[in-house]
Each structure stands twice: as structure tokens, then as C-alpha cells.
C-alpha positions as a printed Julia matrix, in Angstrom:
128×3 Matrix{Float64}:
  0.0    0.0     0.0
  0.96   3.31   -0.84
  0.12   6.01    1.57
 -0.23   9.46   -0.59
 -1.65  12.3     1.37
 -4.46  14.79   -0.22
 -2.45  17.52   -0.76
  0.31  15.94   -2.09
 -2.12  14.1    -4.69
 -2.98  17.73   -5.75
  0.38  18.94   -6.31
  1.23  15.76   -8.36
 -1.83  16.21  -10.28
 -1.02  19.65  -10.97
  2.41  19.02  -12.07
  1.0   16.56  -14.86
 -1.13  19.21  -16.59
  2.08  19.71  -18.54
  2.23  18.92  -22.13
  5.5   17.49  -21.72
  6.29  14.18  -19.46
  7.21  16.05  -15.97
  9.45  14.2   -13.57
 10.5   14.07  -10.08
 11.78  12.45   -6.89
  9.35  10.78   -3.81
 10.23  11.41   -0.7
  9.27   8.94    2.29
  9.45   5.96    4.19
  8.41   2.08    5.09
  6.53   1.04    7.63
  3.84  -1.59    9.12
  4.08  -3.31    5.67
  3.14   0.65    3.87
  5.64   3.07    1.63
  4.45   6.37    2.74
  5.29   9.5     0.46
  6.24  12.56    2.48
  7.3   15.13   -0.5
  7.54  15.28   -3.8
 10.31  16.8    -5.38
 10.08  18.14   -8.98
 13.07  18.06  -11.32
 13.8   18.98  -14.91
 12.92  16.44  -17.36
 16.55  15.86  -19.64
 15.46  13.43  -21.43
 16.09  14.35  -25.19
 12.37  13.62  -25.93
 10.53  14.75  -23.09
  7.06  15.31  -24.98
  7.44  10.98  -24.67
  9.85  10.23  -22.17
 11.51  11.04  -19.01
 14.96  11.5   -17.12
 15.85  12.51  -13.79
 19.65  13.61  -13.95
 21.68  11.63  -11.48
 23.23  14.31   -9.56
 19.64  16.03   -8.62
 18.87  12.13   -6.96
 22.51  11.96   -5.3
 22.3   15.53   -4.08
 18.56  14.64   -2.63
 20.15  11.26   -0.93
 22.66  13.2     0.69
 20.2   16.06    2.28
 18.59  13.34    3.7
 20.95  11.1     4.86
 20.49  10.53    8.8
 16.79  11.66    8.71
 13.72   9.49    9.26
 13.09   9.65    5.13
 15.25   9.01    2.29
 14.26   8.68   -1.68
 11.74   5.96   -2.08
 10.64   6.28   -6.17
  9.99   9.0    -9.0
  6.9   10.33  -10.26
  5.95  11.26  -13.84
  3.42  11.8   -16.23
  2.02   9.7   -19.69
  0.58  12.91  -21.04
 -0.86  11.36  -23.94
 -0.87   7.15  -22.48
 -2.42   5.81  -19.63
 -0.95   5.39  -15.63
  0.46   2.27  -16.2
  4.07   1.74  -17.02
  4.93   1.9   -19.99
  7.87  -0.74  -21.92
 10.37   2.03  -21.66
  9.32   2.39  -18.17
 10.13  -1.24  -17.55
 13.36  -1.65  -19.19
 14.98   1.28  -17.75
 15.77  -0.3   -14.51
 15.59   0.39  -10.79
 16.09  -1.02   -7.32
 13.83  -3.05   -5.46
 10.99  -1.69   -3.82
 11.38   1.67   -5.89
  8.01   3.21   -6.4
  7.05   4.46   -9.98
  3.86   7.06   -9.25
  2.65   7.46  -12.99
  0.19  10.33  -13.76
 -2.25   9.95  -17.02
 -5.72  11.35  -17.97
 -5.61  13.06  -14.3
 -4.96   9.75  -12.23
 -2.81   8.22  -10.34
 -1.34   4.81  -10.26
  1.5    3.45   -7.92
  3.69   0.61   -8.86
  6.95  -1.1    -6.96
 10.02  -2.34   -8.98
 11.31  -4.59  -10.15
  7.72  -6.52  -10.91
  5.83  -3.31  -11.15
  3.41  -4.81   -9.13
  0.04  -2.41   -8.63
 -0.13  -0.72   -5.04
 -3.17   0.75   -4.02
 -2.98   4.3    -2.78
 -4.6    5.9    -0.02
 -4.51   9.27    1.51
 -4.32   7.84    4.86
């Protein structure tokens, strides 16, 4: 389960009214058998196509893991957006890789979906 407060749903939302894919970094932490997302942090999409893709550069992720190294939090998954697809991962989103347990939160035709690498396995999301 993926525990998503209200106002952070809103923000996310908000961010995905872009025309382009929009990216960013979840903030949070595990517990009681739940991934909870604290903060979202937005970053620049680099990819080279970003009206179809996405990329978080590296250093915005490292420099993130270092603020919150030592605190109760730490990076837990990205967001982004399927502005013209649906909030499910896409192939590209599959074969790029990621840790276990990472969370991909994928906005499309203003909803969200949460999944967990590396099966992409659905999570349900609540707001509490």
C-alpha cells in the first residue's frame, strides 16, 4: 500500500497538466508493511524527448540522498506523467531499470497509479 496524502495528490496532479512528461523524486518511508510518500520533489525532465519520455539527472537524486541522509526519510521512487498514455508503465518504463521496492507514481488522464520495482506490481494508494 501506498500512503499518498491529499495535498500531495494535488500537487502531483497539478504538475502533470504539462504537455510534456514532468518528472521528479518521492520522498518517504516504510513502515507496518506501507511506503508512505512525504514530498515530492520536482526536477527537470533531460530526457532528449521529453514530450514521450523522461529523465531525472543523477546528480539532482545523489544531491537529494545526501540532504537526507540521517533523517527518518530518504528517496523511495519517482513520479511522472504519460501525457498522452495511460498510468500504467509503460515498456520504456520497464526496461529502464531500478532497485527493489522503488516506487514508480505514474500520472495519465488526471490519475494516479503506484507501482513497486522490479515486478511493477500495482499498489493501491490511499490518503491515509
Amino acid at each position: 500500500m501506498l500512503i499518498l496524502p491529499e495535498t500531495l495528490r494535488t500537487e502531483l496532479l497539478g504538475a502533470a497538466a504539462a504537455a510534456d512528461e514532468v518528472c521528479g523524486l518521492l520522498e518517504g518511508r516504510r513502515a507496518a508493511g506501507a511506503i508512505a510518500v512525504t514530498a515530492f520533489h520536482p526536477a527537470a525532465n533531460i530526457a532528449a524527448h521529453p514530450a514521450d519520455s523522461f529523465a531525472i539527472d543523477p546528480a539532482v537524486q545523489f544531491a537529494l540522498q545526501r540532504r537526507l541522509r540521517g533523517s527518518a526519510t530518504g528517496v523511495i521512487g519517482c513520479f511522472h506523467s504519460h501525457p498522452n498514455g495511460r498510468a500504467e508503465p509503460s515498456v520504456r518504463d520497464r526496461a529502464n531499470g531500478s532497485p527493489d521496492g522503488w516506487v514508480w507514481l505514474i500520472a495519465a488522464a488526471g490519475g494516479l497509479a503506484a507501482f513497486e520495482a522490479p515486478s511493477f506490481r500495482a499498489l493501491t494508494i490511499r490518503s491515509r
